[in-house]
C-alpha positions as CSV (number, residue, x, y, z in Angstrom):
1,X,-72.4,-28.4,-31.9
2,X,-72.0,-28.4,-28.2
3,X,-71.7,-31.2,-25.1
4,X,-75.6,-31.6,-25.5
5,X,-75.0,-32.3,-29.6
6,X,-77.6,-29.1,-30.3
7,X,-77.0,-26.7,-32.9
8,X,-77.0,-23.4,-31.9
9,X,-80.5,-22.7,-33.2
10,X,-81.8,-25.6,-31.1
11,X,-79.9,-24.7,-28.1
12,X,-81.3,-20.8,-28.0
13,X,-84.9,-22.5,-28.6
14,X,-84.4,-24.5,-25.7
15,X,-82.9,-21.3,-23.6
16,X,-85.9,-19.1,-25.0
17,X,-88.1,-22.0,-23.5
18,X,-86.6,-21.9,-19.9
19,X,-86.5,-17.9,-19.6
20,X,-90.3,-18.2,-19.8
21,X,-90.0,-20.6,-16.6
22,X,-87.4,-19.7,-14.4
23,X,-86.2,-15.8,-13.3
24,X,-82.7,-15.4,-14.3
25,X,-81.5,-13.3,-11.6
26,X,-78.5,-10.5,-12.1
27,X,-75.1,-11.0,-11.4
28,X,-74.4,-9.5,-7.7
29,X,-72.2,-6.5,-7.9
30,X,-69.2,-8.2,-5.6
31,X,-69.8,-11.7,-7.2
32,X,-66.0,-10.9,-9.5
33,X,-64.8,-10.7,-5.4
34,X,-66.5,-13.8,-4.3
35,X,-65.2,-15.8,-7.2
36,X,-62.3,-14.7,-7.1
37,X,-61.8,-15.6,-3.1
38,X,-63.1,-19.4,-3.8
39,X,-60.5,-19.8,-7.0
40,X,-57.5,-18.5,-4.1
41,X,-59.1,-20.4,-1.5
42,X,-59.5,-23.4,-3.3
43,X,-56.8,-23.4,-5.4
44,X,-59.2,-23.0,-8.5
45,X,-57.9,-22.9,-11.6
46,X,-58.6,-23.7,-15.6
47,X,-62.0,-25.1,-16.6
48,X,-62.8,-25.7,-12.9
49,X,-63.3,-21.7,-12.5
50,X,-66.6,-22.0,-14.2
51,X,-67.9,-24.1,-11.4
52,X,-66.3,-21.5,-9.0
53,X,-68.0,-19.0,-10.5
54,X,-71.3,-21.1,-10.3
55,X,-70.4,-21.2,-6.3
56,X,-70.1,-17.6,-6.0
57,X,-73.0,-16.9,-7.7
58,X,-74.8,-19.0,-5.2
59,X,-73.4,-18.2,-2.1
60,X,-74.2,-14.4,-2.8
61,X,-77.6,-15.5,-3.5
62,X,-77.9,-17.7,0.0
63,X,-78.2,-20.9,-2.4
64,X,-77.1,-24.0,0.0
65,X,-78.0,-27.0,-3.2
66,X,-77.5,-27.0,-6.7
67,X,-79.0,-29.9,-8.6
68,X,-75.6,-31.3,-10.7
69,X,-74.4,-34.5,-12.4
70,X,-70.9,-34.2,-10.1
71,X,-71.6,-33.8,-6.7
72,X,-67.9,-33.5,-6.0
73,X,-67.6,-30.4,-8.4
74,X,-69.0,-28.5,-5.8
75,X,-68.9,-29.9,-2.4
76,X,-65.4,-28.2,-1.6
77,X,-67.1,-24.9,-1.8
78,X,-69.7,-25.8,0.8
79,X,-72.3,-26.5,-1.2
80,X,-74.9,-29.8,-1.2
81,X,-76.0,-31.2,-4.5
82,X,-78.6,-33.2,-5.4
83,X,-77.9,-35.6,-9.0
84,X,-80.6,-36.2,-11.1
């Protein structure tokens, strides 16, 4: 089980289900760089990377707002969030 409480069979149905909706994009060639500048910038370290990475991966692709339950989580890297 994971933080949603799917099994893994339920979880890739659900993935399967959003690939059909949305374009998953590549990762950008210099986003290791990028991600690795916010984690020294920031200070960035442990599980918090994975929302550094999420950063990166928006600021190479000119994404200003994410849609996120914790705002916070990503205002230090200059992004705007909008919670559900």
């Amino acid at each position: 089980m994971n933080g949603l409480g799917w099994a893994v069979e339920e979880a890739e149905s659900e993935i399967t289900l959003l690939r059909r909706v949305f374009t998953v994009l590549p990762d950008p060639a210099d986003l290791l760089d990028e991600w690795l500048d916010l984690c020294r910038t920031h200070g960035v370290a442990g599980k918090n990377a994975h929302d550094a990475r999420l950063a990166a991966y928006a600021h190479r692709y000119g994404v200003r707002t994410l849609l996120t339950l914790d705002a916070r989580d990503f205002a230090r890297f200059g992004l705007s969030a909008v919670v559900p």
